[in-house]
N, C-alpha and C positions, 0 to 999 in steps of 0.2 A: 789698210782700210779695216783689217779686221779687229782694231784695237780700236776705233772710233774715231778718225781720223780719213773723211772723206774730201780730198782735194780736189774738185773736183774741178774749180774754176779754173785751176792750175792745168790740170789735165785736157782741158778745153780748149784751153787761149795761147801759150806758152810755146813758142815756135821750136825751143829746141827739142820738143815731142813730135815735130811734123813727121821725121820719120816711122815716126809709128802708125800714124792715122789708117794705115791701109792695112793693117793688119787688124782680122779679126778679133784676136784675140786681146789688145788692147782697147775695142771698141766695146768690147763687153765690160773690161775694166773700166772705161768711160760710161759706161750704160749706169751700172750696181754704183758707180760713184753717186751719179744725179740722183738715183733713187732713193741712193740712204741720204744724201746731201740734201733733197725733198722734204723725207721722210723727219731727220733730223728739225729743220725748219718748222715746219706742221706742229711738232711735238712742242718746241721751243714759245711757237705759237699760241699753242691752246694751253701749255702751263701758266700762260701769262706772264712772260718772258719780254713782251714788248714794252708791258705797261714798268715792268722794273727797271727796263734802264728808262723810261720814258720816251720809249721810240713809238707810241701807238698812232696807228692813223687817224 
């Protein structure tokens, strides 16, 4: 994640992660994911990022 690379959906949904869910430490990793996965978004957002591929609401 620290090269720009937030997977977060992966990290969310993907069963063979289930082992990890109860560990703190990988729900923090799940946490910083959404956020820059968020943050990411927003940004993608407000450069106008929607209207170029033509994906705007």
């Amino acid at each position: 994640m620290g090269r720009g690379f937030y997977p977060y959906e992966t990290f969310r949904r993907h069963t063979w992660l289930d082992p990890l869910r109860k560990r703190q430490d990988f729900n923090a990793i799940l946490e910083n994911a959404e956020h820059r996965h968020l943050q990411a978004r927003a940004d993608f957002v407000n450069a106008g990022g929607e209207a170029l591929l033509g994906a705007e609401g």
